[in-house]
C-alpha positions as CSV (number, residue, x, y, z in Angstrom):
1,X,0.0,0.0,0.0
2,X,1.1,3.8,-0.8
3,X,2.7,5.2,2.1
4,X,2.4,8.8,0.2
5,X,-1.3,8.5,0.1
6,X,-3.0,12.0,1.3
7,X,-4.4,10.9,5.0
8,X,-7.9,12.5,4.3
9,X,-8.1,9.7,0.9
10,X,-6.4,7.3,3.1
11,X,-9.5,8.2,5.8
12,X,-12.0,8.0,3.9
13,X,-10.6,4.8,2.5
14,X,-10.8,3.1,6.0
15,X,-13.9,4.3,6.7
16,X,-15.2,2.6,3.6
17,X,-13.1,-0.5,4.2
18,X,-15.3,-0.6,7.8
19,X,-18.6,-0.3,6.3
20,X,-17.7,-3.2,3.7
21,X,-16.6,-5.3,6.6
22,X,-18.9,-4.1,8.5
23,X,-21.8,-5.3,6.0
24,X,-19.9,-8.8,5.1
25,X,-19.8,-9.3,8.9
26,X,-23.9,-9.2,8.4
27,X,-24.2,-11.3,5.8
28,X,-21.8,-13.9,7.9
29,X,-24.3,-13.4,10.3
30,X,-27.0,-14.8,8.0
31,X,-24.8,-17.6,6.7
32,X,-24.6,-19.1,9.7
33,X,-27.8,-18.3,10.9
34,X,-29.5,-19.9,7.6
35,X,-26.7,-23.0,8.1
36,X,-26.5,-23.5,12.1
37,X,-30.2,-23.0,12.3
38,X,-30.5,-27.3,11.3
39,X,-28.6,-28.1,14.4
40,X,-31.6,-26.8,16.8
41,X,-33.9,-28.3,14.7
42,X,-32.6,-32.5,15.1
43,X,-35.7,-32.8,17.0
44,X,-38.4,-32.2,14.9
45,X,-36.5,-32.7,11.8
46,X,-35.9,-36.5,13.1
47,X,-39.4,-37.1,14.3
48,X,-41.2,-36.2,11.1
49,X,-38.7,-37.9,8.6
50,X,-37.6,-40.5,10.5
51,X,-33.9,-40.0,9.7
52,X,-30.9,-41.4,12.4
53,X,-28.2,-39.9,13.7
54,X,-25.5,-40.4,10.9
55,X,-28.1,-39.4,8.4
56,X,-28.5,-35.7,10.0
57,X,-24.6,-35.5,10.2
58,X,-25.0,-35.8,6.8
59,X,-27.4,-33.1,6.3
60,X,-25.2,-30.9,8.7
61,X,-22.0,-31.6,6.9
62,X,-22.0,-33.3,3.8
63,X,-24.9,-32.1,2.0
64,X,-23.5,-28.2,2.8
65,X,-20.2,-29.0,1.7
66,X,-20.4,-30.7,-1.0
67,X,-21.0,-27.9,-3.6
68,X,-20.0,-24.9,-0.4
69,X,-16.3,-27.2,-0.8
70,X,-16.7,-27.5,-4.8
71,X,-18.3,-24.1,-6.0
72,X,-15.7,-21.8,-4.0
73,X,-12.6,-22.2,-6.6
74,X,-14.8,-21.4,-9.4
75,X,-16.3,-18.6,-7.5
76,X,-13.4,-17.8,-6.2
77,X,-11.7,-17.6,-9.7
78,X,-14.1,-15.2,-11.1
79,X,-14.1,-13.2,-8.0
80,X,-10.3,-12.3,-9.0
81,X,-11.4,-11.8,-12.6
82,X,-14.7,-9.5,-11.6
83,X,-16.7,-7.3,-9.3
84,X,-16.6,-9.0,-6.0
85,X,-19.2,-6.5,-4.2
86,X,-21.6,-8.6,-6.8
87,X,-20.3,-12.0,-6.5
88,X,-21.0,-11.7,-2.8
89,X,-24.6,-10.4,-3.4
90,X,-25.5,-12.9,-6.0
91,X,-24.4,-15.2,-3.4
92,X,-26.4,-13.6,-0.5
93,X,-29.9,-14.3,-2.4
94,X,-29.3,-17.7,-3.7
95,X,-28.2,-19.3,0.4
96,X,-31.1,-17.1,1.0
97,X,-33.6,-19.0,-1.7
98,X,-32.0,-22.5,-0.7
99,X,-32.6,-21.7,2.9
100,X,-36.3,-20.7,2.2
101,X,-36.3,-24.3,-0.1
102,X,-35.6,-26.4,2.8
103,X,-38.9,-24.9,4.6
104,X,-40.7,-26.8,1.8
105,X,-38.6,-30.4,2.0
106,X,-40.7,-33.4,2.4
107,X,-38.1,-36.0,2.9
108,X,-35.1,-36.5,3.4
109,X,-33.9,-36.4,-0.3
110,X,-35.6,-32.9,-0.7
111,X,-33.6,-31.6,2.5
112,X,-30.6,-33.1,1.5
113,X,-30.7,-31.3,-1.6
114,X,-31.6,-27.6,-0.5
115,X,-28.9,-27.9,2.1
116,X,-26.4,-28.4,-1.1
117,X,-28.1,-25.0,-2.3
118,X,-27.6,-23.3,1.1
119,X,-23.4,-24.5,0.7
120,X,-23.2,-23.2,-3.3
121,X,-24.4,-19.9,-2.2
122,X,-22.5,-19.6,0.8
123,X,-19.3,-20.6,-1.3
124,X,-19.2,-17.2,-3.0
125,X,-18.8,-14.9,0.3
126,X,-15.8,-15.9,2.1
127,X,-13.5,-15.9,-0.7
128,X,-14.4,-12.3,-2.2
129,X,-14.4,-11.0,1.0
130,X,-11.2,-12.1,2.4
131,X,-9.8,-10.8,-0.8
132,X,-11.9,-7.3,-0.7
133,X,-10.0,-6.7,3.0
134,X,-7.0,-7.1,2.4
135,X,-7.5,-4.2,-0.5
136,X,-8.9,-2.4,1.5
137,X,-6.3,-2.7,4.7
138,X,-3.3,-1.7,5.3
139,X,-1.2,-4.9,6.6
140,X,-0.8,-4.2,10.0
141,X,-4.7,-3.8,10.5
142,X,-5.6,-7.1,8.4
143,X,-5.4,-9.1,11.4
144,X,-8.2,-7.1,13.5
145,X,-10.2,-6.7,10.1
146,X,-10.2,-10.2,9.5
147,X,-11.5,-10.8,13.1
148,X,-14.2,-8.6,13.0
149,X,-15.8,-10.5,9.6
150,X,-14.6,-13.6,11.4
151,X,-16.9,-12.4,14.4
152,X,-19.9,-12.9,12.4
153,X,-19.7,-16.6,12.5
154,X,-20.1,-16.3,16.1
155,X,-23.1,-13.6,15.9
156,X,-24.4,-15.8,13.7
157,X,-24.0,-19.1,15.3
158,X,-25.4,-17.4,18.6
159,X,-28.5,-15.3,17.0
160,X,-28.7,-18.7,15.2
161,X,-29.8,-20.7,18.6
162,X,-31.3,-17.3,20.4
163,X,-33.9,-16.7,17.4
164,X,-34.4,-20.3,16.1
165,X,-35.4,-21.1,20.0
166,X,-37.5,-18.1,20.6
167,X,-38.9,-18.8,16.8
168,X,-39.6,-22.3,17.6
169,X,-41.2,-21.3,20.0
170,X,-42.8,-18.6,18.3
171,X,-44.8,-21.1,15.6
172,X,-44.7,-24.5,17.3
173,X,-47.7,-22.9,19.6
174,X,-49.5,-22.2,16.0
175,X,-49.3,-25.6,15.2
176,X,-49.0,-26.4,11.1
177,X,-49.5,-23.6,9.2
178,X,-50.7,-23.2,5.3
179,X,-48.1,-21.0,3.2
180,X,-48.6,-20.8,-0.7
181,X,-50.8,-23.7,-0.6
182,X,-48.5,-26.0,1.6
183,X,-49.3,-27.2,4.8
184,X,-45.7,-26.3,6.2
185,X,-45.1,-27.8,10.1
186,X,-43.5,-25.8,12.8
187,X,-39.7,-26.7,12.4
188,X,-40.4,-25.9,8.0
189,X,-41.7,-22.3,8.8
190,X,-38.4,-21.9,10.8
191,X,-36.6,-22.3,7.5
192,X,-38.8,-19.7,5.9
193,X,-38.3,-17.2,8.8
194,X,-34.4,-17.0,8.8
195,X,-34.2,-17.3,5.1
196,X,-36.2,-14.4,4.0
197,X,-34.1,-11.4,5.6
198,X,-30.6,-12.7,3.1
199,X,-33.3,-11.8,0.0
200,X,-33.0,-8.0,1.4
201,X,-29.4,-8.1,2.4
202,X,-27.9,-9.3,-1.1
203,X,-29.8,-6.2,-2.8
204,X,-28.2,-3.6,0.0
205,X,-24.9,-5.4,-0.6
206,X,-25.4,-4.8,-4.4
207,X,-26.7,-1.1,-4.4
208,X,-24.0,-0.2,-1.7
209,X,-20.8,-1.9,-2.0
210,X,-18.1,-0.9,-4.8
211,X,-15.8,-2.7,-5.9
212,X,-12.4,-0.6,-4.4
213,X,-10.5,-1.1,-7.2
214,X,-11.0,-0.2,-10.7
215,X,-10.2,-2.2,-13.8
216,X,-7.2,-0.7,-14.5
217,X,-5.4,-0.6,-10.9
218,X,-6.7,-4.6,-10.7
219,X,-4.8,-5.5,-14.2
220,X,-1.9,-3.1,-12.9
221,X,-1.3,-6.0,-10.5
222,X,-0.8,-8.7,-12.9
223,X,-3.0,-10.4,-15.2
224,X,-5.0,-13.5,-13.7
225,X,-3.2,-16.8,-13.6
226,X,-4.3,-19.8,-14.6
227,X,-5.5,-22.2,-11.9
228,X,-2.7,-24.0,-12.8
229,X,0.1,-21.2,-11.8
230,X,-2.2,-21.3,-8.6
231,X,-1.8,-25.4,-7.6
232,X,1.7,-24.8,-9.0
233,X,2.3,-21.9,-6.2
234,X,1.0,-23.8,-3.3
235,X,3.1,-26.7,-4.5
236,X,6.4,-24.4,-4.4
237,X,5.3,-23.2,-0.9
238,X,4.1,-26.9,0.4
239,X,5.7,-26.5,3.6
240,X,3.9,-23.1,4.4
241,X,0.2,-24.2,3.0
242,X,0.9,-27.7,3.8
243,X,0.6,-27.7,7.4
244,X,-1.1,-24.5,7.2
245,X,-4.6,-26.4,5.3
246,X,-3.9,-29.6,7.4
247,X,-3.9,-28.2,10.8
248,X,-6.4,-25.7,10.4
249,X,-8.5,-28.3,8.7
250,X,-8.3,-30.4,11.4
251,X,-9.2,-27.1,13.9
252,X,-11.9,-26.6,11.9
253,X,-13.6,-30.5,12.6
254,X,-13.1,-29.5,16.4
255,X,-15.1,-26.3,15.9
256,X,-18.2,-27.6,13.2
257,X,-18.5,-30.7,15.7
258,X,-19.0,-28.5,18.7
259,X,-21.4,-26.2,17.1
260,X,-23.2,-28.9,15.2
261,X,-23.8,-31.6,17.8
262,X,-23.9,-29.0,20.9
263,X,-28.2,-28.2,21.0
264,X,-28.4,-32.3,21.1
265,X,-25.9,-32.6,23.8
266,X,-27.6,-30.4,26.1
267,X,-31.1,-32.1,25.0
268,X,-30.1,-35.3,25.4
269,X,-27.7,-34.8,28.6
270,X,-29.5,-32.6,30.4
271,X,-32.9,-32.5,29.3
272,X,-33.4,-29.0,27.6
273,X,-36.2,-28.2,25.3
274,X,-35.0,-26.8,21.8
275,X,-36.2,-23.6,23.0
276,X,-33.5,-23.5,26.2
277,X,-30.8,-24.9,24.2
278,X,-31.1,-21.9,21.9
279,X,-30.4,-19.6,24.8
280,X,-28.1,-21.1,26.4
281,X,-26.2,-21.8,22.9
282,X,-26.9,-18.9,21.5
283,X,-25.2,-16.5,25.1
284,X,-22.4,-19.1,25.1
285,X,-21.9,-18.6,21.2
286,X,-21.9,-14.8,21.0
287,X,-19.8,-14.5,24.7
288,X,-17.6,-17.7,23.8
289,X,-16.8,-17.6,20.2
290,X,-17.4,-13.8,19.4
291,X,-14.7,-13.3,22.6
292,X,-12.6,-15.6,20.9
293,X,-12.2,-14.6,17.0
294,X,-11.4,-11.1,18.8
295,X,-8.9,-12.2,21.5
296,X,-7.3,-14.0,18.7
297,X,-7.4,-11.2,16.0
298,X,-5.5,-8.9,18.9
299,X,-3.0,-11.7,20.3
300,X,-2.0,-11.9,16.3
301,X,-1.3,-8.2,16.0
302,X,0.3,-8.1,19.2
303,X,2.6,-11.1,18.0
304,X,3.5,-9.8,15.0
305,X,4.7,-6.4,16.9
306,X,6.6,-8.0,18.9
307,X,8.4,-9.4,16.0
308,X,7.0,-13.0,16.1
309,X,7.1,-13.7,12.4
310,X,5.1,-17.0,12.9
311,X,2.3,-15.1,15.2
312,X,-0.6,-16.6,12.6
313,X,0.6,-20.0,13.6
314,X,1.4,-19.4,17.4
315,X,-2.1,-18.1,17.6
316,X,-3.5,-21.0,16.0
317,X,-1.8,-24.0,18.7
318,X,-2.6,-22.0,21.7
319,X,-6.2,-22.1,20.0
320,X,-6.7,-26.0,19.7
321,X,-4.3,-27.1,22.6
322,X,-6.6,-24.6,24.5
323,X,-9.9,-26.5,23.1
324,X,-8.5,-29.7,24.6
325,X,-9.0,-30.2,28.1
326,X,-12.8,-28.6,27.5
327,X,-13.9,-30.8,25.4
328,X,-12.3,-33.5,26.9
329,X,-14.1,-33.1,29.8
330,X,-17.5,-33.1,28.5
331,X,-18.9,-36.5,29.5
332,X,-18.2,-36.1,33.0
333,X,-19.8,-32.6,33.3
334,X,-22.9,-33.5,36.6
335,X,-24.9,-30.4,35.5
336,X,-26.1,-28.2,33.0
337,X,-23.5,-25.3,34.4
338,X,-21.1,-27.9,33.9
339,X,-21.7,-28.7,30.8
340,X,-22.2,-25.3,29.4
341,X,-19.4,-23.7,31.3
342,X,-17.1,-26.5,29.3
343,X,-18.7,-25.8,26.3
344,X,-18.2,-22.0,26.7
345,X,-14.4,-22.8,27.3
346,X,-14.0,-25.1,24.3
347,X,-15.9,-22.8,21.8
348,X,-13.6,-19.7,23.4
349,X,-10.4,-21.1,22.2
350,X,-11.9,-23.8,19.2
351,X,-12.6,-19.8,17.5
352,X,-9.1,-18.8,17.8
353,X,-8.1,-20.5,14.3
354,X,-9.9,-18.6,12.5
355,X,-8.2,-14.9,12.3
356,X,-4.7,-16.2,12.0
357,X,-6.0,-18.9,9.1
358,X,-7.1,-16.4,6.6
359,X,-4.3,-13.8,7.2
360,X,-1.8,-16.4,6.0
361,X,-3.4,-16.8,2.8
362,X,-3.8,-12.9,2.0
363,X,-0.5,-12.5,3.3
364,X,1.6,-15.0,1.5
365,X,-0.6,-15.5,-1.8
366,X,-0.6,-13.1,-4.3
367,X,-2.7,-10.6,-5.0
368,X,-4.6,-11.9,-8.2
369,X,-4.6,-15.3,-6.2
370,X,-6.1,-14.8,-3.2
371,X,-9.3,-15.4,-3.4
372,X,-8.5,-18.8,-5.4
373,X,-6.4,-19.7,-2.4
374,X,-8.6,-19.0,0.3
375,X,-11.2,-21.1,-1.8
376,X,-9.1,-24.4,-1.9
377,X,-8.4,-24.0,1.5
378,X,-12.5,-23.8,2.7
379,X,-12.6,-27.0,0.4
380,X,-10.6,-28.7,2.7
381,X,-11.8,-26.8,6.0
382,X,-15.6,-28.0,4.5
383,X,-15.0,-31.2,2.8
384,X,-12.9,-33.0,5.6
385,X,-13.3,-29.9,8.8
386,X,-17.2,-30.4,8.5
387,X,-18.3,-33.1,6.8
388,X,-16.0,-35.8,8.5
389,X,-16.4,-34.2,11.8
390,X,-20.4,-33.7,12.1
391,X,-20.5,-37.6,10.5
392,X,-17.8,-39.0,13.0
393,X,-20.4,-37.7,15.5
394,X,-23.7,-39.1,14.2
395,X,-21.9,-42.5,13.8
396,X,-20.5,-42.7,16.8
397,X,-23.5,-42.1,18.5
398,X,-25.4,-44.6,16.4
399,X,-22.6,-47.5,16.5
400,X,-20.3,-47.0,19.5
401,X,-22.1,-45.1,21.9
402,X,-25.7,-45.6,21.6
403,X,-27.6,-44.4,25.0
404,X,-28.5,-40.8,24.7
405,X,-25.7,-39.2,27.2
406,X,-23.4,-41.1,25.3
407,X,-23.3,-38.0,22.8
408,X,-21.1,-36.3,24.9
409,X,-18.0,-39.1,24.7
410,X,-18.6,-38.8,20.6
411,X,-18.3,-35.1,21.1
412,X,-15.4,-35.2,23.0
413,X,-13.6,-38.1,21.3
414,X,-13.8,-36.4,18.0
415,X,-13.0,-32.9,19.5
416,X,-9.7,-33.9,21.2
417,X,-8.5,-35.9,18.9
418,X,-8.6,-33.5,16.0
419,X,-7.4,-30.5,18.5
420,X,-4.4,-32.6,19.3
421,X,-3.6,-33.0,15.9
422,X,-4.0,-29.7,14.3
423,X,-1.7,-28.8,17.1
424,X,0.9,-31.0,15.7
425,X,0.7,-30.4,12.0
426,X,0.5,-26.6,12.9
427,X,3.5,-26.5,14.9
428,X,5.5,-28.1,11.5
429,X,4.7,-24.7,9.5
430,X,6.1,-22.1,11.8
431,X,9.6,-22.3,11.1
432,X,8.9,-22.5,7.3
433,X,6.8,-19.2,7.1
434,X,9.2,-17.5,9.6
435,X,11.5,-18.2,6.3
């Protein structure tokens, strides 16, 4: 970035860098709402389609992200080839419509299919983004700007169990309703309720958001490469993005278990309504995880002051080692504050990986392949981080431990062990991006 730049332009410039993050943070918001909202839901969802355990982990994982794991390098390669203020919008109203979609499922088929919908829009936001900020941000505030996007996963997961609960709530007392000719039950009007709102939010996002730089300045920067140059890069930097994709991968399978399989473990264990889940969840969410994506954003910065040239990484291990114990502990939690206070604990640090895994991407990639980067790397997070970790839970409590408290052992098993790992196969990248 211009050092020379007048500080009024460069001003104004931040301010606008704000309100971009600032409005992506929303729309992170609603991507998790309109994707977390399932996991209150296992109730109802179970009852009236008669689907198990492992089948649900599929529709929690799998089914998102397949085409949220597949659609983000395409995605991804046009959003470094065109205006990524409209990417992100077009992205925004077709989660939005798939979310709405799975209001109207009738089986387990149907569901499984709009949920793929709900992952191929959410595949487009993330990578334009990422790559928006770190246009827009100097380098030494990328790290906080990162974690205030990354926040919205947390606002989202949290307003995600606070308004599905009180909106479960809300209709079940209404009983089945009739929308468009449908006879819709309680936990299907849900869908339509959270889904809407993203309709409105892409069309702001369109009308409001510029793309920062002009066709000119982005060809200035180099012309696009071909995906090729782009596998060909991460290959020449293997020991960087190697452990970097593996560990965080594995950080992220610690996280999307915890947040996919918590509402049942406080159900099953404790005997909570979906309504009291959702509040609990969604105070533990927003305190836990918000506290942590920001405590992680400013241990980065301060890190990399102190002239830590591996701070990403640092802040990564101290994040899963930290998730350990938690987690760990789960099954022998003897009361609800138990088991929420060690839930609270494990989502505070299990959100710590995801500042410092993004800024090694914007920071190391270049600039016409960031967003191509970013989107290989939520391929892994999504097709291995989420779909093998909510699935490793559902099976587990089908197969190995079947009684209903026994979710919290296949929560924890799954937890740990990918928390100890990621903590290994981070701790191999630090001396290579020090380099």
């Amino acid at each position: 970035m211009n050092n020379e730049r007048d500080p009024q332009a460069e001003r104004q410039r931040l301010r606008r860098g704000w309100y971009v993050v600032g409005l992506c943070m929303v729309a992170y918001v609603f991507s998790f709402i309109d994707r977390q909202i399932l996991s209150l839901l296992i109730g109802p969802i179970k009852a009236d389609l008669g689907i198990s355990d492992t089948q649900f982990g599929l529709l929690s994982g799998l089914a998102f992200s397949i085409f949220y794991a597949t659609m983000g390098v395409p995605i991804a390669g046009l959003a470094d080839r065109m205006s990524r203020p409209a990417i992100i919008a077009a992205g925004i109203a077709f989660w939005s419509m798939a979310t709405i979609a799975c209001g109207f499922a009738r089986g387990f088929g149907q569901l499984f299919a709009a949920r793929i919908g709900v992952g191929a829009g959410e595949a487009a936001l993330s990578p334009a983004t990422y790559s928006l900020i770190a246009d827009l941000f100097p380098r030494e505030k990328l790290g906080r700007a990162i974690a205030v996007y990354s926040l919205g996963s947390f606002l989202g997961a949290g307003l995600a169990f606070l308004v599905g609960g009180a909106a479960i709530a809300l209709v079940g007392a209404g009983g089945d309703r009739l929308v468009a000719g449908v006879l819709l039950k309680p936990w299907q009007l849900v869908f339509l309720l959270v889904g809407a709102p993203g309709v409105l939010l892409a069309l702001l996002v369109f009308l409001t958001v510029k793309e920062p730089l002009s066709a000119d300045e982005r060809n200035a920067v180099g012309a696009v490469p071909r995906f090729s140059a782009v596998l060909r890069f991460l290959w020449r930097e293997r020991a960087i993005f190697g452990p970097h994709i593996a560990g965080f991968t594995c950080a992220a399978m610690a996280l999307f278990a915890l947040l996919g399989w918590s509402p049942a473990y406080l159900m099953r264990s404790f005997g909570l309504t979906p309504a009291q889940s959702g509040l609990w969840l969604g105070c533990i969410a927003l305190l836990a995880g918000g506290g942590g994506v920001l405590t992680s954003g400013w241990m980065m910065d301060r890190m990399a002051a102190r002239g830590h040239r591996d701070a990403p990484f640092r802040t990564g291990i101290v994040g899963v080692l930290g998730t350990v114990v938690p987690a760990a502990l789960l099954p022998a939690a003897g009361s609800l504050w138990g088991g929420t206070t060690l839930l609270g604990i494990a989502l505070f640090f299990a959100s710590f990986p995801m500042p410092p895994s993004t800024a090694v991407m914007q920071l190391v990639a270049p600039a016409r392949m960031r967003s191509r980067v970013s989107a290989l790397f939520l391929c892994s997070n999504s097709l291995i981080g989420l779909s093998v970790g909510s699935l490793l839970v559902g099976l587990f409590n089908d197969r190995l431990f079947t009684v209903p408290s026994g979710i919290a052992a296949s929560l924890a098993l799954v937890v740990t062990v990918a928390s100890l790992g990621g903590a290994g196969l981070l701790a191999l990248g630090r001396r290579p991006y020090t380099r």
